[in-house]
N, C-alpha and C positions, 0 to 999 in steps of 0.2 A: 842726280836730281831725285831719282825714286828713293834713293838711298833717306833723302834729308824727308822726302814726302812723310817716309815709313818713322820716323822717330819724332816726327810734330806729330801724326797721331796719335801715337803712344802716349804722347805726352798730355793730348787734349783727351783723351780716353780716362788716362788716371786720375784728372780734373771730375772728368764728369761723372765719375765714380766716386771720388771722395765725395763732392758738391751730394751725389743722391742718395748715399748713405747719412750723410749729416743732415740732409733734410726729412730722411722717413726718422731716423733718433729722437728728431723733432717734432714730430709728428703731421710735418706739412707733406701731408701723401701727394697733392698736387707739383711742387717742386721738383718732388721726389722723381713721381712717375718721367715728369720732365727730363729729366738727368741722365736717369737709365735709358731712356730712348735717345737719346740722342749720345750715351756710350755704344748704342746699338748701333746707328748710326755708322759711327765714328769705326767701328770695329767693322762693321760689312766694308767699307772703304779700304782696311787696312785686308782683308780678304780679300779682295780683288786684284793688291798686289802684291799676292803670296801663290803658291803655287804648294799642290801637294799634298800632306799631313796637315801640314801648317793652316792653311787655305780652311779644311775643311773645321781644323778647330776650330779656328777663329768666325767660320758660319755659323757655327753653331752656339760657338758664345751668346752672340750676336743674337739669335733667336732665342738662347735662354735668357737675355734682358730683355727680351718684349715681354714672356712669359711674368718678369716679376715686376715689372711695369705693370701689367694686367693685374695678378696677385694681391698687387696694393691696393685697389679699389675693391675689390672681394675678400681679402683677410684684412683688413685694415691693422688689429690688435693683437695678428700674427707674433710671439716670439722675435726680436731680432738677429735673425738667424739665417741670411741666403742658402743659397742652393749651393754654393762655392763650400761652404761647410759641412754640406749636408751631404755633399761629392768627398770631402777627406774624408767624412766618418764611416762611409761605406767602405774608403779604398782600406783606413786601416781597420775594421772587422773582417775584408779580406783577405790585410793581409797578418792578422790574426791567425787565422784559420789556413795558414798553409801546411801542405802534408808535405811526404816521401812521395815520390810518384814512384808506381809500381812497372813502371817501364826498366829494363833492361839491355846493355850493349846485343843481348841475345837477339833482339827486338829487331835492331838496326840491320841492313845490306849492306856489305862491304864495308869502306873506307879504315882500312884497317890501319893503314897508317896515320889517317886524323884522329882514333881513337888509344893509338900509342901516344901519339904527340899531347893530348889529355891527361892518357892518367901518369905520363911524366908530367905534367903543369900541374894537374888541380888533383888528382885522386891519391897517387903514391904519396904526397906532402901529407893528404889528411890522413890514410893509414900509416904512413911507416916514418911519421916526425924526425923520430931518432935518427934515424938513417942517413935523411936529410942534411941534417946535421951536420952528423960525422965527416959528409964530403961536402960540405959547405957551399950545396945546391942553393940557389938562390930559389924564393917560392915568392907568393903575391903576385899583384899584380889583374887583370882579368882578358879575357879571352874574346876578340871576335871572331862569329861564325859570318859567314857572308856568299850568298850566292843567289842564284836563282829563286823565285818562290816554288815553294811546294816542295825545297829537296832535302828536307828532316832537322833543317836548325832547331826547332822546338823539342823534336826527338831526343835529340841529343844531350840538348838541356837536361832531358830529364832523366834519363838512362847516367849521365854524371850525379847527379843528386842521388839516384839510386844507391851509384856503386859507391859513395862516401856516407850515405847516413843521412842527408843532411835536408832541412826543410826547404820545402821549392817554393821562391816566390816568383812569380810570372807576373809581370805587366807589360803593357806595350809605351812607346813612349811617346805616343798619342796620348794616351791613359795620365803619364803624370803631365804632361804639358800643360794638360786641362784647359778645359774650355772658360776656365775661370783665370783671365791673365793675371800674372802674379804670385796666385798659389802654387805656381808650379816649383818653387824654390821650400816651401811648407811640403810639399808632396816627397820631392826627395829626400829632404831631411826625416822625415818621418816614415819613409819606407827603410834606411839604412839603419834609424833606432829602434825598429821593431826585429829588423833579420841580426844585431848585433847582441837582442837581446836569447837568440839560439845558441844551443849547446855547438852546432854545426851549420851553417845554413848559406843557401846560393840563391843570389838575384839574379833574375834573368829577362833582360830586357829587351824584347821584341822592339823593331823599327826604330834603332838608334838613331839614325838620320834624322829624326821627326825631332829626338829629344836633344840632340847635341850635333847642333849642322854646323855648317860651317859661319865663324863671327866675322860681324863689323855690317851686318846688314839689315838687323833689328835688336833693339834694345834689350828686349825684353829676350830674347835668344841668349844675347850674351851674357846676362845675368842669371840664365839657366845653367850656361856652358860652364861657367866659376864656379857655381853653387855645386854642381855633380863633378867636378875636377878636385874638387876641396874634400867631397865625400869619399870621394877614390885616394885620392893623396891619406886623409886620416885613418880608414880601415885599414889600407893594406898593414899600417905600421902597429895597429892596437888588435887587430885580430887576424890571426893565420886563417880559422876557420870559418872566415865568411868568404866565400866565395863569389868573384862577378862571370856574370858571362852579358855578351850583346847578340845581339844578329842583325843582318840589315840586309837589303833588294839594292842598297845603292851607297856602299863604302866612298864613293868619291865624293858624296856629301857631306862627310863625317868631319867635326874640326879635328883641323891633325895634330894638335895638343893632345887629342883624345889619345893617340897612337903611340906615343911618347913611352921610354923604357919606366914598368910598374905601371902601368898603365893599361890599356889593349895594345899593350907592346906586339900580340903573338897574334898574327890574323892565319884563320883558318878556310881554306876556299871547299865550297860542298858544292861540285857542279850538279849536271843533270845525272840519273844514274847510269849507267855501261852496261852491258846485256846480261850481266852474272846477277847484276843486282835487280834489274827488271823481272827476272825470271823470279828471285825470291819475293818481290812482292804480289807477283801473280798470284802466286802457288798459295800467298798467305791468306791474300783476299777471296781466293778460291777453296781455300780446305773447308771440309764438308760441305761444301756446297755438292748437288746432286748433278752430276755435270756427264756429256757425253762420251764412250767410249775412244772415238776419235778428237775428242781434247785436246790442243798441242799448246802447250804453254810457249815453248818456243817457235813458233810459228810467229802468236802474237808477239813475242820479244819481237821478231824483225820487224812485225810492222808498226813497232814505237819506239825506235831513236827520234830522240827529242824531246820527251815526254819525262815531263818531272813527275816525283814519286806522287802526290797530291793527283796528279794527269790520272794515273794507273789506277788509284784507289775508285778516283769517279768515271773511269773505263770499266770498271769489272762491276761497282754497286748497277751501272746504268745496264749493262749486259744481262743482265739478271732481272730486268722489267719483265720482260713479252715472256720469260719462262714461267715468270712468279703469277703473272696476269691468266693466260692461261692455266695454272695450275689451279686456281681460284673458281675460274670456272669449269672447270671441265671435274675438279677435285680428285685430281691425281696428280703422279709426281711428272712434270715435264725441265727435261734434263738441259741444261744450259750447252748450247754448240759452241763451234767455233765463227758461223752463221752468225750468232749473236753480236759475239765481240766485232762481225765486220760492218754489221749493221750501226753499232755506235761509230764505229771508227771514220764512216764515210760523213758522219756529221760533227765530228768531234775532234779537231788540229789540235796540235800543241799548245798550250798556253801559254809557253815560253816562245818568244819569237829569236830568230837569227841576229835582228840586231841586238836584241837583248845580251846574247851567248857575247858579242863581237864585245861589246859595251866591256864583261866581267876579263874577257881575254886581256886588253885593250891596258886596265886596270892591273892585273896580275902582271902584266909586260914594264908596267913603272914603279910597280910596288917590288918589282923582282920575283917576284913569285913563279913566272909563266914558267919557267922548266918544270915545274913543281908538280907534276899529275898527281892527282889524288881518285882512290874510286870513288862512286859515289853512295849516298846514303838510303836510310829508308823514307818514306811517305810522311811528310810534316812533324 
């Protein structure tokens, strides 16, 4: 039943969007404004039974058509030119403008085997081609990262782009879904002809789930899921050197077309990190900090199992308050304890909860992965 609710929306949605577009062309701003409110409408409805990423775009849709409902009576002689427009031409000056990131493997804790398992997939293909070749490695394809938040998916991303050269584009896929339904099929197509147009270059796409969930439960979903299935299908086969990567909080949303061999055939699990890697981001977010002679970095390891790398970073900035505080007024150096770090800790749980961990377990056990321990990574 919700199922047929979600796609008569859609339907009266793209109505009342053609209808308010053809009437502001026209110049009856009254019709107009009519139109759009009541696509606003129509879209808070379809909000309500969404959940999620999804959910929150489509609020927000939803509130940027009151806004040009409004607009119309205040710029009347405005350009014909929505905000849905005005949203691609930012994203691609974005992603215009994307660099190398200066991040390095050196960067990351541990997980030494997820980043062999890389630079056999994405890094050795774009140095050593020939090679490739010769033993008739298969290469393409793109890579999910998936685990907990906060435990270095984005890291990683970039420290790969690093070690191949290659330009980083980063969006999330909230970001192309866009709060403008529809464009989100112009969004994709146009982020893959601007990174195709690199000498080298890697997309990396945070909060897959949001961009490519699972089909047959909204229209306008499915037509995203083809549209970025077609975009993957055609790279892999016209350019070696564009690279995909994804990440996600929640792989069991993902349609499983997505998963398919040349595809994110290759899922990577980045749990929480393990006490060798906690320790190195201690010591990182701590170097030159002015800290006390009984300092015990491992002390604090023991008391954050659980704690994803993101956890650690806003444990030690926040430990570093009442030193900095004091040293402001009193205008001397006061040395960071171990006092400190216990002071945040008694207000500060993990972020990551237990059913969380059971949830990625649970997942690795049907994906076949669970024998598969990996260490874990550095901080976001």
């Amino acid at each position: 039943m919700e199922e047929t609710s979600i796609n008569i929306l859609s339907e009266q949605f793209e109505l009342y969007m053609k209808k308010g577009r053809l009437a502001r062309e026209q110049g009856n701003l009254t019709l107009a404004k009519r139109n759009f409110l009541l696509a606003s409408e129509t879209m808070m409805q379809m909000a309500k039974q969404s959940q999620g990423k999804l959910k929150e775009v489509r609020m927000e849709r939803a509130r940027g058509l009151v806004k040009i409902s409004d607009n119309l009576q205040k710029n009347p002689h405005k350009e014909n030119k929505d905000d849905a427009s005005e949203d691609e031409d930012e994203d691609l000056k974005k992603w215009q403008t994307a660099q190398i990131p200066n991040i390095t493997f050196a960067d990351v804790a541990g997980l030494d085997d997820v980043k062999k398992a890389i630079t056999i997939k994405m890094i050795n293909p774009a140095k050593y081609p020939e090679k490739y070749r010769m033993y008739g490695k298969k290469t393409g394809g793109g890579v999910l990262l998936y685990g907990p938040p906060g435990t270095g998916k984005t890291m990683i991303a970039k420290a790969i782009a690093n070690e191949v050269g290659a330009k980083f584009y980063a969006v999330k896929g909230s970001d192309i879904v866009s709060k403008w339904v529809g464009d989100s099929e112009k969004n994709i197509n146009s982020l893959f002809a601007e990174a195709n147009k690199q000498e080298r270059a890697i997309i990396f796409i945070d909060e897959m789930d949001s961009l490519i969930g699972k089909r047959g439960l909204d229209t306008h979903n499915d037509k995203r899921v083809n549209e970025f299935l077609q975009q993957i299908d055609g790279f892999a086969g016209r350019n070696p050197n564009l690279l995909l990567l994804g990440a996600t909080n929640r792989p069991w949303d993902i349609d499983s077309a997505a998963m398919r061999s040349g595809r994110f055939s290759q899922k990577i699990y980045l749990p929480l990190p393990d006490a060798s890697a906690r320790k190195f981001m201690i010591e990182k977010n701590m170097k030159g900090v002015p800290v006390s002679q009984d300092f015990d970095a491992d002390r604090i390891v023991q008391q954050t199992e659980g704690y994803s790398g993101a956890d650690l970073e806003e444990l030690c900035d926040r430990a570093k308050d009442e030193p900095l505080l004091q040293a402001i007024a009193t205008d001397k150096v006061v040395l960071v304890t171990n006092a400190d770090f216990d002071r945040v800790l008694q207000e500060m749980p993990p972020s990551v909860t237990p059913k969380e961990i059971a949830e990625f377990e649970k997942y690795n056990q049907e994906s076949g992965l669970g024998g598969r321990k990996r260490k874990a990574s550095d901080a976001k």
